[in-house]
N, C-alpha and C positions, 0 to 999 in steps of 0.2 A: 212728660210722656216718655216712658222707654218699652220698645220692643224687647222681650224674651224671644230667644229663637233656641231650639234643642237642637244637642250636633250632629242628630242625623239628618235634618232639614238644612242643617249648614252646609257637610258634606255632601248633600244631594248636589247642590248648585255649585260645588267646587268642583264635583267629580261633571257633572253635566256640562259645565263651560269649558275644563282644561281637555274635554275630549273633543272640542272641535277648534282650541287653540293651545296647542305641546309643541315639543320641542321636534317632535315626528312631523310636526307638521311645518311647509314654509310660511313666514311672517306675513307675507300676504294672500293666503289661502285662509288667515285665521275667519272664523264666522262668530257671529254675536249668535247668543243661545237666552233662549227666553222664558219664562215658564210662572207660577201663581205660588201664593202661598193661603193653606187653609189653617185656620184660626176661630178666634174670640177677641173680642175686647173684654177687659175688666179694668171699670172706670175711665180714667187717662191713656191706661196700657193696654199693647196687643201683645198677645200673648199668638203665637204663629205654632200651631201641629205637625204639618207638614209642607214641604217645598214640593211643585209637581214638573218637573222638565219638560214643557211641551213642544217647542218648537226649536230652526235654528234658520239664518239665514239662505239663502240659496247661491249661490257662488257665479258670477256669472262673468266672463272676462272681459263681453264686448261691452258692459251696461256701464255707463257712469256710478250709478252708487248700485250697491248689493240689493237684491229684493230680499225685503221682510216682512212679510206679510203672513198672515194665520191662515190655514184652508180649512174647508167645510171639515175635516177629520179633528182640528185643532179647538174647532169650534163644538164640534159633539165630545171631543172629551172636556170639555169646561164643563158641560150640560150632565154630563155622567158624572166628572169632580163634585161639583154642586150639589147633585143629589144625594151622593153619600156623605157629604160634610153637612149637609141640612138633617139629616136622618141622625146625625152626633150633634144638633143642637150646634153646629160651627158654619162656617161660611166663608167667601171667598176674600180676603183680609186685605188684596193688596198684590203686587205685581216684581218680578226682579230680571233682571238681564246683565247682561256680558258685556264690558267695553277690553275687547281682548289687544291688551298691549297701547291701549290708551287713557284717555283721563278722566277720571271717575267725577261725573257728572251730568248732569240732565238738558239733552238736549229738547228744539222744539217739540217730536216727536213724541220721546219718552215726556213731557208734561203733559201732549195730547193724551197720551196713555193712562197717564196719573191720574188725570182730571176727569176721564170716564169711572175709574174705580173711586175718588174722592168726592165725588160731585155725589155719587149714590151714600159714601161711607166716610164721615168727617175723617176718620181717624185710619182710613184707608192709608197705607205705605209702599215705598216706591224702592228696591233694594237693586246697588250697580256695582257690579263687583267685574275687578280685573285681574285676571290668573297671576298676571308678571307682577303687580303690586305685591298682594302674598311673596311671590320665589323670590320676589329680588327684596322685599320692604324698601321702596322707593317710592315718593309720592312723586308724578311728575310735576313738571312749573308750569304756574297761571300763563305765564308768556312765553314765547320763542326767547332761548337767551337767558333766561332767568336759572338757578342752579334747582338740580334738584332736593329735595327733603330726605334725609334719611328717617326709614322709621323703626320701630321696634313693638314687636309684639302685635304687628298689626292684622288683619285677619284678613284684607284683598277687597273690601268692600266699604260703601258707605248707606246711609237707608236717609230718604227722602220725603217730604211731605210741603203740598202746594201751601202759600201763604193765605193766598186766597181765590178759590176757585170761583169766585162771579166774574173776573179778571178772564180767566178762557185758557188760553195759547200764552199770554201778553204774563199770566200769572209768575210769581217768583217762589221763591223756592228753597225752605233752610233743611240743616242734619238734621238727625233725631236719634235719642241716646238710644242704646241697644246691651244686651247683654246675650252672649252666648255661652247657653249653658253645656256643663259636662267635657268643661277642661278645668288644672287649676289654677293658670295663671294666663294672661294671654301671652307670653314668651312660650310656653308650654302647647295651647295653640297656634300660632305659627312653627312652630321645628313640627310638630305631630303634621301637620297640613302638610308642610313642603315635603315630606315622606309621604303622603298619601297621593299627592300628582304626581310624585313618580310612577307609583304602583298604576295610576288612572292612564300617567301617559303609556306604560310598555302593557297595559293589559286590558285595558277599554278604548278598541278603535272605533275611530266615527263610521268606516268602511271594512264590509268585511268582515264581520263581526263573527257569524259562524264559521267560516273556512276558518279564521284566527283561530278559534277554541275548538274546532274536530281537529284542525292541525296537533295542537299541543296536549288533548285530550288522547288522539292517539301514540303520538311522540312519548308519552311518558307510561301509556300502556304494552306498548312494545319494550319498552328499556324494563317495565317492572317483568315482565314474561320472560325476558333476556337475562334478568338477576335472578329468576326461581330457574331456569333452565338449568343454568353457569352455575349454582348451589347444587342441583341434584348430579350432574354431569361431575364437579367436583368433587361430590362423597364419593361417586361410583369408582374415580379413579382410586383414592384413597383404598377405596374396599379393594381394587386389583394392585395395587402397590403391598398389600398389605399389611397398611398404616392406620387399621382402626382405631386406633389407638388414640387417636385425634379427632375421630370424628365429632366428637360432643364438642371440642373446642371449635373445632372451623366451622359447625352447625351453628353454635352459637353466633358465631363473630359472621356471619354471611345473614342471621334473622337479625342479627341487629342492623347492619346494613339495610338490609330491603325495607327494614320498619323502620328507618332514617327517610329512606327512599318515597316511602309511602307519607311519611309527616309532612315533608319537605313540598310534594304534590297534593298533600290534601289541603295548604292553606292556600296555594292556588286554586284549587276546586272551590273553596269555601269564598276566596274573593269574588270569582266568578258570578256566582249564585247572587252574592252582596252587588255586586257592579249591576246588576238585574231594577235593585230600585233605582237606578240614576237612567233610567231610560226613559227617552221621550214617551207619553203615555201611548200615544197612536200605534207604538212600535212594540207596543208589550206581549198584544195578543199571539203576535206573530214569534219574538225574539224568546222569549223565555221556556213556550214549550218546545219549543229546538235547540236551545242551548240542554233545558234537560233529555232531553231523549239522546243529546250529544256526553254526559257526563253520566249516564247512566250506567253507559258500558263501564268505563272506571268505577264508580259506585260495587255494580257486579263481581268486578273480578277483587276488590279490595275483600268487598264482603264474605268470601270466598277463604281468603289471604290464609286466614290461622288453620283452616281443616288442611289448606296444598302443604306447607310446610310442616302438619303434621304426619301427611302420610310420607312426605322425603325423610322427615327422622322415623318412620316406622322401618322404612325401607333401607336403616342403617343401623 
């Protein structure tokens, strides 16, 4: 049996766990984050679609353990998941979570979990993935004391399947081989990853998410208005110095800047959009049309961009 996973359903679950366990965040605030994977089987293999981020634990300081439990929202998006993955002839393949900063493996819990998706679908799989295995390639040790493993090329996860689910709770539990596609080597997936929790951890916060992006939405719409401003105020001096003489030089060398300016801002804008599918689904209806009505204005004035700076060289 090997699981296929494509690397956007990879990066879904890498970008959805390191946003509620980074380096922004302290080591014991980290939350486990949980979510489905929709798919097919062909024969032996699962072949996995898409990854869906649904939930994440709830933080509680007085509780002995974290609550993690699913609510009635978590539970109508699986019922919405469902229907559109049945409507593509696919279905719910299997389940994955977050051991953020510890040891990748299945406890009583996640076998309970397992064992509801496998119990319906033999070949149902179980995916546990920890951000710090990725950043650091560390495997931790079976025991207190024991050294740890170094690893290479490893991808932060492992994927699981019950031995035998008539067993229950009580059941055991081996790997299962995997392949993720759309890297060329796994040394090439991990350095590509540990550049993309960087970008996850300074650009997709768990809180705050639109203040974060009208902040830096407007921040770099003011500085772009600030460098067409400082461009045209610069010719005019030119033309009362007069240094015409220059203007096509310093016209030039000021649109290059700005359209540096503007590159440099738009693959923020572009990650932005992208950070959009790593969203818990419950949060989508709400998060994604405010992030654009928030990025729009940028949109605007970019779109704008080549007529402003052609009337400042008209006007030179």
């Amino acid at each position: 049996m090997t699981v296929f996973i494509p690397k956007n359903a990879y990066l879904t679950i890498v970008a959805a766990c390191v946003r509620f366990a980074n380096k922004r965040i302290i080591k014991d605030d980290w939350l486990e984050v949980s979510g489905i994977f929709i798919g097919r089987n062909e024969g032996d293999d699962v072949h996995i679609t898409k990854a869906y981020p649904i939930m994440h634990q709830k933080l509680d300081k007085d509780a002995v353990i974290d609550q993690y439990k699913w609510s009635d929202e978590d539970y109508e998006a699986l019922s919405i998941i469902d229907d559109e993955a049945f409507s593509n002839n696919e279905f719910t393949i299997g389940w994955w979570h977050s051991h953020p900063g510890f040891k990748i493996m299945m406890s009583h819990i996640d076998i309970k979990t397992t064992l509801s998706y496998q119990t319906n679908n033999p070949l149902a799989i179980s995916l546990v993935f920890n951000p710090e295995r990725l950043a650091k390639q560390i495997e931790l040790p079976e025991k207190k004391g024991d050294p740890e493993k170094q690893l290479e090329g490893d991808p932060g996860f492992k994927i699981f399947r019950l031995d035998d689910v008539n067993k229950g709770i009580q059941a055991s539990y081996h790997t299962v081989d995997f392949v993720v596609n759309g890297f060329d080597t796994n040394e090439q997936l991990a350095m590509l990853t540990q550049k993309f929790i960087i970008d996850i951890t300074n650009m997709f916060p768990k809180d705050n998410m639109l203040k974060n992006y009208e902040t830096l939405t407007n921040n770099r719409i003011n500085e772009l208005n600030s460098l067409i401003q400082g461009t045209d105020e610069y010719m005019n001096t030119l033309m009362r110095k007069g240094e015409s003489s220059r203007a096509y030089e310093v016209l030039e060398n000021q649109t290059r800047d700005i359209k540096k300016f503007v590159a440099e801002t738009q693959k923020k804008i572009e990650a932005i959009r992208r950070f959009m599918e790593y969203l818990e689904y419950k949060e989508r209806a709400i998060i994604i049309p405010s992030v654009e009505t928030i990025l729009a204005e940028w949109d605007e004035i970019v779109g704008r961009l080549d007529k402003t700076l052609k009337e400042i060289a008209k006007k030179y």
